[in-house]
C-alpha positions as CSV (number, residue, x, y, z in Angstrom):
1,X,-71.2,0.0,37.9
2,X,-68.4,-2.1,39.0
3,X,-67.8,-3.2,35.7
4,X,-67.9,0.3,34.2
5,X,-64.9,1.3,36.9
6,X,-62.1,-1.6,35.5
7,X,-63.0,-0.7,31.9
8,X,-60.7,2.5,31.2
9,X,-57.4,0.4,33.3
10,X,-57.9,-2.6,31.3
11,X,-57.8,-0.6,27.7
12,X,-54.9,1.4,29.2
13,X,-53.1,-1.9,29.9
14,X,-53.6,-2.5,26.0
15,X,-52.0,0.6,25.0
16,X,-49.1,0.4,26.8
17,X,-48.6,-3.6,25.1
18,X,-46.5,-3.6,22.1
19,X,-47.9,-5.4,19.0
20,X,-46.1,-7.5,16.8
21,X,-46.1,-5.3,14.2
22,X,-44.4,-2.6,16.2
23,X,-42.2,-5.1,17.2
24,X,-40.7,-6.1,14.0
25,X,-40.7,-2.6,12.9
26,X,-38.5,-1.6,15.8
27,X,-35.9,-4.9,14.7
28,X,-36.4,-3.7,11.2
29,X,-35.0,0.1,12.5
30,X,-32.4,-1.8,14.5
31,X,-31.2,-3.9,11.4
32,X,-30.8,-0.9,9.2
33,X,-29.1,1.2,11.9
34,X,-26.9,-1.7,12.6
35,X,-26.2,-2.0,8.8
36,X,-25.2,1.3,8.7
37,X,-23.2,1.3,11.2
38,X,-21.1,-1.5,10.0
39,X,-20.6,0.3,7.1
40,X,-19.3,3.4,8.6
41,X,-17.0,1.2,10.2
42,X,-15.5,0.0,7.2
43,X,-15.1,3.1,5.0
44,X,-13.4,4.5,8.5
45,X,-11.0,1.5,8.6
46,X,-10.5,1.6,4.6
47,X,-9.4,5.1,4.9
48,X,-7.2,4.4,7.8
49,X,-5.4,1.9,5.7
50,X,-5.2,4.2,2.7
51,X,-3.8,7.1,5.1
52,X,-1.7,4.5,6.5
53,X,-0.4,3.7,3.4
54,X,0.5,7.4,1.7
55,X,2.5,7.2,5.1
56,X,4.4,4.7,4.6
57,X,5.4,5.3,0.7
58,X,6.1,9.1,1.9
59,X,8.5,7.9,4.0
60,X,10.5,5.2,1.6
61,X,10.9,8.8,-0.3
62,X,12.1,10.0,2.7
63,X,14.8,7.2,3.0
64,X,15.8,7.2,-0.3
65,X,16.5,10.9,-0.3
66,X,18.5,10.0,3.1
67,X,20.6,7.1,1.9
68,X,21.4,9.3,-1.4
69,X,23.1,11.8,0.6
70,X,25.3,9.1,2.8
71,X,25.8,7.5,-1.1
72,X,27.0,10.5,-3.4
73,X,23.4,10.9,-4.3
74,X,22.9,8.0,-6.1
75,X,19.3,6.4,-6.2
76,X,18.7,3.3,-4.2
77,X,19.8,0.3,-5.9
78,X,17.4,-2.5,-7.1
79,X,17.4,-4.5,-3.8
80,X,16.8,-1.8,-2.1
81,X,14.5,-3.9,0.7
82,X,16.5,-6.8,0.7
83,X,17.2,-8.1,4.4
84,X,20.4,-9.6,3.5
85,X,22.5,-8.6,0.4
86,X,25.3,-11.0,-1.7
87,X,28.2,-11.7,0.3
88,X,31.1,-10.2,-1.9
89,X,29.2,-7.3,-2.2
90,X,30.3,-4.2,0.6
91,X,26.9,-2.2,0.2
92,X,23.9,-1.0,1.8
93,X,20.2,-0.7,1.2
94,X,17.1,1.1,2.8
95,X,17.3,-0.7,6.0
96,X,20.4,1.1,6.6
97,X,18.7,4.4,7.1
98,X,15.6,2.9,9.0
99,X,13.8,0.5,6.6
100,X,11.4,-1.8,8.4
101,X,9.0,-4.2,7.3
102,X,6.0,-2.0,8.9
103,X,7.2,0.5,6.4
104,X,6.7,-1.6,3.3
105,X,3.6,-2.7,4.8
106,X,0.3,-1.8,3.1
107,X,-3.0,-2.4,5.3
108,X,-5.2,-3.1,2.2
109,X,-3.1,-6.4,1.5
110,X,-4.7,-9.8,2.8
111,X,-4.2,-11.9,0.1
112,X,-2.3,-14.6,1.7
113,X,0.4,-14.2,-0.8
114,X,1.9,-11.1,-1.2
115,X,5.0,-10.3,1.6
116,X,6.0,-6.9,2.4
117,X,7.3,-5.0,0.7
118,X,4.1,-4.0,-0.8
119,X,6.2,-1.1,-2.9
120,X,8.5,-1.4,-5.2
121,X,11.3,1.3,-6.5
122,X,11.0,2.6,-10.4
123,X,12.2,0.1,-12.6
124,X,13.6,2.2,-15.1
125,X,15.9,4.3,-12.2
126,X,17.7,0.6,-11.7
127,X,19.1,-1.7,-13.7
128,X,16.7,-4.0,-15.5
129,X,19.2,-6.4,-16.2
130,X,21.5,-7.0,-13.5
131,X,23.9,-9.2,-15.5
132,X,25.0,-6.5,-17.5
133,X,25.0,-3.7,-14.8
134,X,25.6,-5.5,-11.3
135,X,27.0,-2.6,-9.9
136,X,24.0,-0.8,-10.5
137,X,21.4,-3.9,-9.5
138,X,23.2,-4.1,-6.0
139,X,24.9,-1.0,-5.4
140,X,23.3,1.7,-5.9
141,X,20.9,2.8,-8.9
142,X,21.4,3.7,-12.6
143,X,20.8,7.6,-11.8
144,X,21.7,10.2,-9.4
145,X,18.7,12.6,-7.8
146,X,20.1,15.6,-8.6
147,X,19.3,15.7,-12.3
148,X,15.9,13.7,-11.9
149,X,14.5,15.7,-9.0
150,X,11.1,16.3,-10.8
151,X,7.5,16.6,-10.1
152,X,7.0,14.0,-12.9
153,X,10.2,11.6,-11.9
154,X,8.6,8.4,-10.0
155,X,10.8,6.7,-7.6
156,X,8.0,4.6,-5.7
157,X,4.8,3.1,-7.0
158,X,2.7,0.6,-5.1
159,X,3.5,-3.1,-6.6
160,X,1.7,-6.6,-6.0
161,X,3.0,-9.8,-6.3
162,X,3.8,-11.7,-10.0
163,X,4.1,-15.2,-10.8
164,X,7.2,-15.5,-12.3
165,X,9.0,-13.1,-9.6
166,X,8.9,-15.3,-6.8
167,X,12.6,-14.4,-5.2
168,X,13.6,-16.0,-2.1
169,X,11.3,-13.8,0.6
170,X,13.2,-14.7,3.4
171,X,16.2,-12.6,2.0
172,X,14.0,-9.5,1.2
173,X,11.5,-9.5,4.7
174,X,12.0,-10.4,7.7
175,X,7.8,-11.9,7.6
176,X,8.3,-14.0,5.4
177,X,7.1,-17.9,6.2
178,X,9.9,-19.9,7.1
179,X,12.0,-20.9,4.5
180,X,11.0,-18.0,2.4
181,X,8.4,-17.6,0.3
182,X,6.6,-15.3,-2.6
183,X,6.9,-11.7,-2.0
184,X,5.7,-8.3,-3.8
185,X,7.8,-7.0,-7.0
186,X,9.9,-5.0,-5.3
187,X,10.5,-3.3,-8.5
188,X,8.0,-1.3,-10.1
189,X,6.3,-1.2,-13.7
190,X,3.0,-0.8,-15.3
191,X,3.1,-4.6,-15.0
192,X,4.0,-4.7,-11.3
193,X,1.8,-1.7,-10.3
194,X,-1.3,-2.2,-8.0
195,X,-4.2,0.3,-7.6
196,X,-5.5,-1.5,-4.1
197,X,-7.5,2.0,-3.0
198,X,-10.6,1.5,-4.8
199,X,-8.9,1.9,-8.1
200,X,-6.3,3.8,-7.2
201,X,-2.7,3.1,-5.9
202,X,0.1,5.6,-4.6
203,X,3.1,6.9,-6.4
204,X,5.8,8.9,-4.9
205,X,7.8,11.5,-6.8
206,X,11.0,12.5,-7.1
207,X,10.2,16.0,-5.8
208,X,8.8,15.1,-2.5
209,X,5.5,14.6,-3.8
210,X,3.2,11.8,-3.5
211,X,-0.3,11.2,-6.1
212,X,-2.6,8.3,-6.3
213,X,-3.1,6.8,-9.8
214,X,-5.1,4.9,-11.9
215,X,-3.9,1.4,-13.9
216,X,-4.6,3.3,-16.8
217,X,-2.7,6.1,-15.9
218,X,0.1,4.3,-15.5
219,X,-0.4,2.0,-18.5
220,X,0.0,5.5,-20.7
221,X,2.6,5.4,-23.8
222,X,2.5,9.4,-24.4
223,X,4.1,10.4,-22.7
224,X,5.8,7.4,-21.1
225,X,4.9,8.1,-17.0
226,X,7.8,5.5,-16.4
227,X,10.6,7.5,-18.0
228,X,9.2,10.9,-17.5
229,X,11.9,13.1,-16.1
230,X,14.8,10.5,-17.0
231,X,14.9,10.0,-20.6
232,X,12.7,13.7,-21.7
């Protein structure tokens, strides 16, 4: 009779043990959940940095609309993000209106090689060849806003770095590693133009307005979305 009494304690004792394979199925449930979690946490930070940057090329519109009103509405010149400009030269840039390297800043760049800016200004709205034009490479731009304020004009386009372009960083940012360095193209073509948001990249119009893109998009011929509003 003793025997019968401890019986029903020591099978309830088993229950309440956990068995290894509910064990491993509780890790496996806290694997997956941690899996998803880290997940979550990086499409949240991705889309932080893609907010982060239609911020930031908003606002270069912004300036460039600013500094065309303080320069008889002309459109930024080509060094329009330089830190220092030439000497002889008595002009002003983007900086002048509140430019800052945090501006030209895109979160989705950690390549170890491309310096802010991480935009760069239409080529085709400066002068391509500044031996030609200087005034217009360091002055101001080839175009006033006025007659180019279109929904299809672009002024800024996100740009990554080329080989080939590698201008002296430490007069365009103030992050660049001591004694300069390579920096982004800080003028844009289909060339230059970098679709970092999961194949996409920002472009800000001359209108206000700002779209993301494709490479292809912006590789088109016909029509031209380069010279779109300028030349049509």
């Amino acid at each position: 009779m003793p025997r019968a009494d401890h019986a029903p304690a020591q099978r309830a004792g088993r229950r309440r043990a956990f068995t290894l394979v509910e064990l491993l199925t509780v890790i496996a449930i806290i694997g997956v959940l941690a899996a998803i979690t880290i997940v979550a946490v990086g499409r949240v930070r991705e889309s932080a940095r893609t907010t982060r940057c239609g911020a930031n090329i908003r606002q270069l519109q912004s300036l460039a609309l600013i500094w065309a009103k303080d320069n008889r509405d002309w459109v930024p010149q080509a060094c329009w993000a330089w830190k220092t400009l030439p000497s002889y030269l008595n002009a002003t840039n983007l900086r002048s209106v509140g430019y800052t390297d945090e501006t030209g800043t895109c979160g989705a760049v950690d390549d170890g090689v491309t310096y802010a800016p991480h935009y760069g200004i239409n080529s085709q709205l400066v002068a391509a060849d500044f031996s030609s034009n200087p005034t217009a490479y360091y002055v101001h731009g080839r175009y006033k806003f006025s007659p180019i304020q279109s929904a299809r004009t672009i002024v800024f386009t996100e740009t990554k770095w080329v080989s080939g372009w590698s201008f002296n960083a430490s007069a365009v940012t103030d992050s660049a590693p001591p004694g300069g360095g390579r920096t982004g193209a800080y003028m844009a073509t289909a060339f230059t133009f970098a679709p970092r948001h999961d194949g996409k990249g920002y472009v800000a119009y001359a209108d206000g307005h700002i779209a993301m893109r494709t490479q292809a998009e912006m590789n088109a011929t016909n029509p031209d979305p380069w010279t779109a509003g300028i030349t049509n």
